[in-house]
C-alpha positions in Angstrom: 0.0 0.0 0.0 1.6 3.1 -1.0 1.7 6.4 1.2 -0.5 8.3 -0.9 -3.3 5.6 -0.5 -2.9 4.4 3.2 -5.7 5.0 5.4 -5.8 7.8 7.7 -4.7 6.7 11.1 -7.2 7.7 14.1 -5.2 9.3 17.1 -3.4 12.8 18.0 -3.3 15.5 14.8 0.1 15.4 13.2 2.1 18.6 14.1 5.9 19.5 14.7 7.3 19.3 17.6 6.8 22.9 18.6 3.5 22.8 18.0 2.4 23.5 21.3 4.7 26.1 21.7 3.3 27.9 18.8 -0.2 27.9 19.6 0.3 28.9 23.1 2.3 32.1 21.5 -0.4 32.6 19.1 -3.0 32.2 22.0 -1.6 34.7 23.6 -1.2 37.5 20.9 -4.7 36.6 20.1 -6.5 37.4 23.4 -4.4 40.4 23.7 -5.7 41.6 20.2 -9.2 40.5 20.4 -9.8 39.9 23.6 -11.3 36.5 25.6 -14.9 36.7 23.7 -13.5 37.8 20.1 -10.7 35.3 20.0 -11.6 31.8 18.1 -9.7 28.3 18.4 -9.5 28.6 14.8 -8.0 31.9 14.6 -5.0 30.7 17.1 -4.6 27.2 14.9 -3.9 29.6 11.9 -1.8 32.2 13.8 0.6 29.4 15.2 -0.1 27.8 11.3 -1.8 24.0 12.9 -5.0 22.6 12.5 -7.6 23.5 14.9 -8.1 19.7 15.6 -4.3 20.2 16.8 -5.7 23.5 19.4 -8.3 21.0 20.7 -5.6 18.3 20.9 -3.6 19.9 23.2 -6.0 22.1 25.1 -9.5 20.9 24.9 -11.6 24.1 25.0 -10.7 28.0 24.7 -11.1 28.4 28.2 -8.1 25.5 29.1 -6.1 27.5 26.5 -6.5 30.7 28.4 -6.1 29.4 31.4 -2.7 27.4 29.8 -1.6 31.1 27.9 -2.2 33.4 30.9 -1.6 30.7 33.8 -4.9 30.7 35.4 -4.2 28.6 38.6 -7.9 27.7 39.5 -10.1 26.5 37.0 -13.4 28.2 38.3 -15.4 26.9 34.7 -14.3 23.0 35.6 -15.0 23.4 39.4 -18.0 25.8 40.2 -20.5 24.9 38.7 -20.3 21.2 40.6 -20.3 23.5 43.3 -23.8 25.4 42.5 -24.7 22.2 41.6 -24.9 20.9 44.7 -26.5 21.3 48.3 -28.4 24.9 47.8 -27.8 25.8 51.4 -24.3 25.3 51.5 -23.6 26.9 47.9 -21.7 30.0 49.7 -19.7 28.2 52.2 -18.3 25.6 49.3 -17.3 28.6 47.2 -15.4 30.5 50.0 -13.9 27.2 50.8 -12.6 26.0 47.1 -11.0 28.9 46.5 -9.5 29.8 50.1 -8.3 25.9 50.0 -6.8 26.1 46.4 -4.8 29.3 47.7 -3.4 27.2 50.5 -1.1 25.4 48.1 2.2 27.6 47.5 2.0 27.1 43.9 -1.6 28.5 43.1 -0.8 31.1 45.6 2.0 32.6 43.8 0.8 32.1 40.7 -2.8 33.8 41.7 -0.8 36.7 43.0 1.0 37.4 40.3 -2.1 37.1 37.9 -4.1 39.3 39.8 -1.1 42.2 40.2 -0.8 41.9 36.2 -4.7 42.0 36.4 -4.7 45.2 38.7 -1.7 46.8 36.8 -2.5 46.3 32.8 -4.6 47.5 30.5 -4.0 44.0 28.2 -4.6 41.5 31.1 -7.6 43.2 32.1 -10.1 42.9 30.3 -8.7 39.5 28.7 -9.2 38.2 32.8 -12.7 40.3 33.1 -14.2 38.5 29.8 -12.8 35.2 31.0 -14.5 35.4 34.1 -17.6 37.3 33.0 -17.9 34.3 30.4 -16.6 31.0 32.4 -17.9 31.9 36.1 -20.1 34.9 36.7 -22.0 33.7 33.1 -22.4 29.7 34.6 -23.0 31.1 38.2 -25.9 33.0 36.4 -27.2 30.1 34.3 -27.3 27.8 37.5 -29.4 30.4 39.3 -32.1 31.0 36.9 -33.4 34.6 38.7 -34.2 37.6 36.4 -31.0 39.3 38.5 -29.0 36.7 38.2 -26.0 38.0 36.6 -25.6 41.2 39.3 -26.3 38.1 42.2 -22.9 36.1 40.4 -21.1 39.5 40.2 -21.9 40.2 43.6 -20.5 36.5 44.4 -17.1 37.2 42.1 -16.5 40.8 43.7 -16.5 39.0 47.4 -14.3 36.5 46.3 -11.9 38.7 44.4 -11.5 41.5 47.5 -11.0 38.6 49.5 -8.1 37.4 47.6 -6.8 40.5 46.9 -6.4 41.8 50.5 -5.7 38.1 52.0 -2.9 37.8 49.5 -1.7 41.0 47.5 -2.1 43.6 50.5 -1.6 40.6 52.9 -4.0 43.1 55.4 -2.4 41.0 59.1 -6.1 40.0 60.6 -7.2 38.3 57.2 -4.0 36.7 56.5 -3.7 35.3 60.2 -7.8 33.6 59.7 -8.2 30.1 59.2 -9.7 28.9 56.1 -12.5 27.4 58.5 -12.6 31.1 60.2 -13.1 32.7 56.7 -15.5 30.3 55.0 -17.8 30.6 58.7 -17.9 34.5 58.6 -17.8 35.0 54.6 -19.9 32.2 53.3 -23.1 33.4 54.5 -22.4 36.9 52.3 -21.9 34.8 49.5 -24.8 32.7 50.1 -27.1 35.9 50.5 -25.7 37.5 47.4 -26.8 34.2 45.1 -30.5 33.2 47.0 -32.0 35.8 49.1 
């Protein structure tokens, strides 16, 4: 059988071996131009010159892209919506706790940090980090709750969280950085919880 007529094999997309490389540089000068919502899987396969089968191979969906390109270290769009999912009266304290537990481990820490001062500081990261989360959290948040305010209710939710990070780990303010996770999911869970139900 002859090259030209052997059967296509099934498997991973053929690519070099810098494939990866490539679209992750592409990714990242394509959120930066067009932003989180205006930025395809197809336009990064042509930037970094693959097949978009290849994009998908690697990273699954946009969001595990941007999450790869930018370094997201908590995958809010995997995790929270098993979280609204579940028990409706302990919705808030399950959300304070994920994300207070994930920032226990060194690693998610500093890389957090260093998202969210990029965040804070640049006008590229920005918005690239408000349409990811306006689009993978606050937007499922929303969908789970199915209220005519829903959206403001998931903001709400998303500003508690992100002033909590920010002054428990950037400003490091001494009384919030000495609190347990337990001490911290007991006092802020029931904000969150009134922000997505009452």
């Amino acid at each position: 059988m002859t090259e030209q007529s052997a059967p296509r094999r099934r498997g991973r997309p053929r690519g070099r071996s810098d494939s990866r490389a490539r679209i992750i540089a592409a990714a990242v000068d394509e959120f930066g131009e067009r932003g989180y919502d205006g930025s395809t899987i197809r336009s990064i396969a042509a930037g970094a010159g693959v097949d978009a089968a290849l994009v998908h191979h690697y990273f699954g969906t946009k969001a595990d892209l941007f999450a790869e390109a930018v370094g997201i270290p908590l995958r809010p769009d995997v995790d929270v919506p098993a979280i609204v999912a579940g028990p409706r009266d302990e919705v808030g304290e399950r959300l304070v706790r994920y994300v207070l537990e994930a920032f226990e481990d060194p690693d998610v820490q500093r890389r957090g940090v260093m998202l969210m001062r990029t965040a804070i500081g640049s006008r590229l990261t920005t918005p690239l980090l408000a349409g990811f989360l306006s689009r993978e959290l606050i937007g499922r948040i929303a969908r789970a709750l199915d209220v005519p305010d829903a959206e403001l209710r998931a903001s709400l939710v998303a500003s508690q969280i992100a002033g909590l990070l920010l002054t428990r780990y950037v400003l490091k303010l001494s009384a919030l950085s000495a609190a347990s996770v337990d001490d911290l999911v007991e006092r802020i869970g029931p904000t969150v919880q009134r922000y997505l139900f009452d």
